[in-house]
N, C-alpha and C positions, 0 to 999 in steps of 0.2 A: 601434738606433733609426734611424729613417731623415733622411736629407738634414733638414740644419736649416734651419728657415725665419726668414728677418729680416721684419721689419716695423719700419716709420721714423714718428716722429713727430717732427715740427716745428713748431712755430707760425710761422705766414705764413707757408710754402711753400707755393705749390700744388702737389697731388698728391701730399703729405703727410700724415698723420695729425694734427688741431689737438689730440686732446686722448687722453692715455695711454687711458684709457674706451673710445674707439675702437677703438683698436689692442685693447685686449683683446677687442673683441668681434668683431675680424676674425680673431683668434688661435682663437678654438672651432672655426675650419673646417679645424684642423690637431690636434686631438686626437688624441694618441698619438707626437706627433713633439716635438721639444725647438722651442721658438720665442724667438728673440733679438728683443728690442724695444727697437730703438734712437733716445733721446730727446737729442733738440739740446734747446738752451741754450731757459730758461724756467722763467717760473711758473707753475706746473699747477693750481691751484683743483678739486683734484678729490678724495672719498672713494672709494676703489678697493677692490673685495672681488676679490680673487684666487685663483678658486676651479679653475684647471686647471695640472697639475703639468709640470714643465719647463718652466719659462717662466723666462728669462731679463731681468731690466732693466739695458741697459748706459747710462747715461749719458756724457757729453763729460767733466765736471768735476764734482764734486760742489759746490762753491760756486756753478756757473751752471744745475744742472737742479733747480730745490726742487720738491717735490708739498709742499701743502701745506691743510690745513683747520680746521676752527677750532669741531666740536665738545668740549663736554665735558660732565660727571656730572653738573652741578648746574641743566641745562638743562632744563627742562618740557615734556614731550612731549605731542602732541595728547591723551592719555588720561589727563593729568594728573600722573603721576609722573615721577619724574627720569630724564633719559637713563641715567645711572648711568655708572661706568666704561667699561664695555665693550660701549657701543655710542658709545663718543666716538673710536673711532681713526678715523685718516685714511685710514690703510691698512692692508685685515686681509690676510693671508699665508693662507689656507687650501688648502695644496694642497703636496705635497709638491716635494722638490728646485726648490725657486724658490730662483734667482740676484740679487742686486742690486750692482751696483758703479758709482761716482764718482756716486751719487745724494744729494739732501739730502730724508728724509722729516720732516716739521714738523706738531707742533701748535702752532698758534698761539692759542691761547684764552687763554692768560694764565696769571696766577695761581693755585695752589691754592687757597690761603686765601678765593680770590672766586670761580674757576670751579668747583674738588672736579679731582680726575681729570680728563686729556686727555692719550687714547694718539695717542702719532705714531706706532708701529707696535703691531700687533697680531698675532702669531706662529702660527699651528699647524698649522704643515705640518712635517715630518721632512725631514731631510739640506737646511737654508738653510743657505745662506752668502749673509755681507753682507759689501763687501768696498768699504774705500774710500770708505765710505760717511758720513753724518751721520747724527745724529737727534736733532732739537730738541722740546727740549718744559721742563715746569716737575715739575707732579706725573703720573708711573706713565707715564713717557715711551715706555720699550718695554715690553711683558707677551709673557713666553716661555711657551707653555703647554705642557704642559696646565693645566686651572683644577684647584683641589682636589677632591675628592670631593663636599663639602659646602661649601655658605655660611654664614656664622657669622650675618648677618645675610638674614632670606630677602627674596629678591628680590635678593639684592645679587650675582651674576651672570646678571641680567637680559641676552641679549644673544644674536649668534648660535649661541653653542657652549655655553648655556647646560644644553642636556639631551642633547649630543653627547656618547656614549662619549669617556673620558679613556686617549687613549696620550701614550706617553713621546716626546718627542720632542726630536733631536739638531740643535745651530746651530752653525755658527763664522763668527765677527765678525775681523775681519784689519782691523789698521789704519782702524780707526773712530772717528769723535769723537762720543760721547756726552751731552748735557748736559741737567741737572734739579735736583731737589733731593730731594724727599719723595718716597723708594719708586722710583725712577727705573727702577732696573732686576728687574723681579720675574716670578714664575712658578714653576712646578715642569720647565722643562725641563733638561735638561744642555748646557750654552751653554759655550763656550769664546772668551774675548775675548783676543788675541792684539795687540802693540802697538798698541792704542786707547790715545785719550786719553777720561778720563771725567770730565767738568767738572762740577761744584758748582755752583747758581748762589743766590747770595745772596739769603734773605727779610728781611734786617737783622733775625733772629732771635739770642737764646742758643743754640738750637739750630737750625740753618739747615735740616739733614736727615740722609737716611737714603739710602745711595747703592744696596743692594741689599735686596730683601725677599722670599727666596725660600721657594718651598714645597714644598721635592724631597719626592718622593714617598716614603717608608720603607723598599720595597725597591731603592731607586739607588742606586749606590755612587756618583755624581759627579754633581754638582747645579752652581754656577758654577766654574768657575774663569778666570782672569786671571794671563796672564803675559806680563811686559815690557809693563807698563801705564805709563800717566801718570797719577794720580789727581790734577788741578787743580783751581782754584778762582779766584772772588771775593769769598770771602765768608771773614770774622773769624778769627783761629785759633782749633783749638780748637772747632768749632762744629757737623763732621758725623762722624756714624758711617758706617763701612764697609759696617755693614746690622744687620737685626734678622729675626726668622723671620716671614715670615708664618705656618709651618706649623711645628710640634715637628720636622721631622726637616731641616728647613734645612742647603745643605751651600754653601758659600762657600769659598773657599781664592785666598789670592795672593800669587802669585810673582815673585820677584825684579822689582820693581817700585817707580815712584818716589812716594812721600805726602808729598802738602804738607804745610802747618802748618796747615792747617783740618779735618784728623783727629783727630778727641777723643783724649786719651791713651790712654784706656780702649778704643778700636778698637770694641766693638762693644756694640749693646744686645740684649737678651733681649724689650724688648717686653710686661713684666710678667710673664712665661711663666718662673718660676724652676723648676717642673716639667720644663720641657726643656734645662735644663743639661745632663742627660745625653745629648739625643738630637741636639740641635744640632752641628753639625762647622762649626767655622769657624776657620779656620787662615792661615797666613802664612809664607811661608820667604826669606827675605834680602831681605829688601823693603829701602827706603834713599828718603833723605828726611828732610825735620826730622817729618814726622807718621808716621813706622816707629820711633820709639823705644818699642821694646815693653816697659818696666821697670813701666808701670803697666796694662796692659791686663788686663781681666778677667781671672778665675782660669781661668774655664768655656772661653777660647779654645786652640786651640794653636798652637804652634812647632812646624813639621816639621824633622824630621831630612832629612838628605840621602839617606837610602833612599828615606823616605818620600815626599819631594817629587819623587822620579825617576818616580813613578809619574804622575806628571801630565803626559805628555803629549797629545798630539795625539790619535795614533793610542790609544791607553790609552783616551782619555774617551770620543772620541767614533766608533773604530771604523776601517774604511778606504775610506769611502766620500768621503772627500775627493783 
């Protein structure tokens, strides 16, 4: 690939880029070439579709560069129906090997329970890496796609990649802070979270949530996996599961990793779906923490052995394109 190209955006610099948007759309006159787009400290009020590949975002600090917007699903669109999930991100990813580091991507719409769904990011491009990064949100905070085949409810992946061909596609998250409640982290991609921390955030619920809701496709053999994670919280012991399928063949696995005491004992739900006990793989190997006491955790989950967990790594899930 040839000679990389930077592009700067600042706010209130002159002869700087005032708004990430910009910068993308000076980036199309370098198609074919890798483009670093480097953003100083600010708040960026922008929904961004990210539709050309190699494109790198570096930021200064993750705590000082937020993009941030504040659609969600249960907003009313001029034609009258709901924006719906997934036309509520702030930022869609559509384009392969897109980079982001020491960034904070944010929905800020609020509440599930009052806004439905609000993606702070939105995934489907192959070989991202998010690195160093944030990503705030309440409910369906990142969506790794590809989307499933089908929608259980029609209409209900109303949105840009609604009738786009579904391929498989591979992430790695490195040292990321995650944080939501309901469905937080979901998709059918094979995503690999690598010492993140992935925060809980309290609905002063019995049940507060559901930290993954994934929908690996039936022919992948790796769907999430997370190792040398932090799984925290603020929210009641006792009070969220590690995830539930959106899809019968869900594959979730975590490794040597630390769980609070706001992991239900039982670690995981099934989502009424006692038909994919069998298809579900949801697993755990030497996790640690007052919430990894696995003596009552569902029947249907597993404990890997140390063969078995040796196959998780890196290069294994996700190939060597990192």
């Amino acid at each position: 690939m040839d000679e990389v190209v930077r592009i700067e955006v600042a706010q209130g610099v002159p002869g700087k880029h005032q708004s990430i948007g910009k910068a993308l759309e000076e980036a199309k006159a370098y198609i074919g070439r890798k483009v670093i787009i480097h953003i100083e400290k600010g708040i960026y009020k922008e929904k961004l579709d990210i539709t050309q590949p190699h494109i790198t975002f570096q930021g200064s600090k993750a705590e000082d560069v937020i993009i941030t917007y504040d659609d969600y699903a249960y907003a009313i669109m001029p034609e009258g129906d709901r924006r719906g999930t997934f036309r509520s991100y702030t930022v869609l990813i559509d384009a392969d090997n897109f980079t982001a580091r020491d960034i904070t991507f944010e929905n800020s719409a609020g509440c599930g329970d009052i806004v439905g769904q609000a993606l702070a990011l939105y995934i489907d491009g192959d070989r991202v890496t998010v690195e160093r990064c944030r990503m705030l949100g309440n409910q369906d905070t990142v969506f790794t796609a590809p989307l499933p085949p089908k929608e259980i409810e029609k209409g209900g992946f109303k949105g840009p990649k609604e009738f786009a061909p579904r391929f498989h596609r591979k992430m790695y998250f490195k040292d990321c802070f995650i944080s939501g409640d309901v469905d937080f982290i979901f998709g059918g991609a094979t995503a690999y979270f690598e010492g993140c921390e992935i925060f809980s955030k309290s609905r002063n619920a019995d049940i507060n949530g559901y930290i993954t809701a994934a929908s690996t496709p039936e022919d992948e053999r790796f769907g999430y996996v997370f190792r040398n994670c932090k799984f925290t919280s603020d929210c009641q012991p006792n009070s969220v599961y590690l995830g539930r399928p959106w899809r019968d063949f869900a594959k979730v696995v975590i490794l040597e990793s630390e769980l609070g005491n706001h992991i239900r004992e039982e670690g995981w739900h099934d989502w009424n779906k006692e038909h994919a006990h069998e298809t579900i793989f949801f697993a755990e190997y030497e996790n640690y923490g007052p919430g990894a006491n696995i003596a009552k955790r569902v029947p249907w989950a597993k404990q890997l052995t140390k063969e078995e967990a040796d196959i998780y790594t890196e290069r294994n899930v996700l190939g060597d394109w990192l």
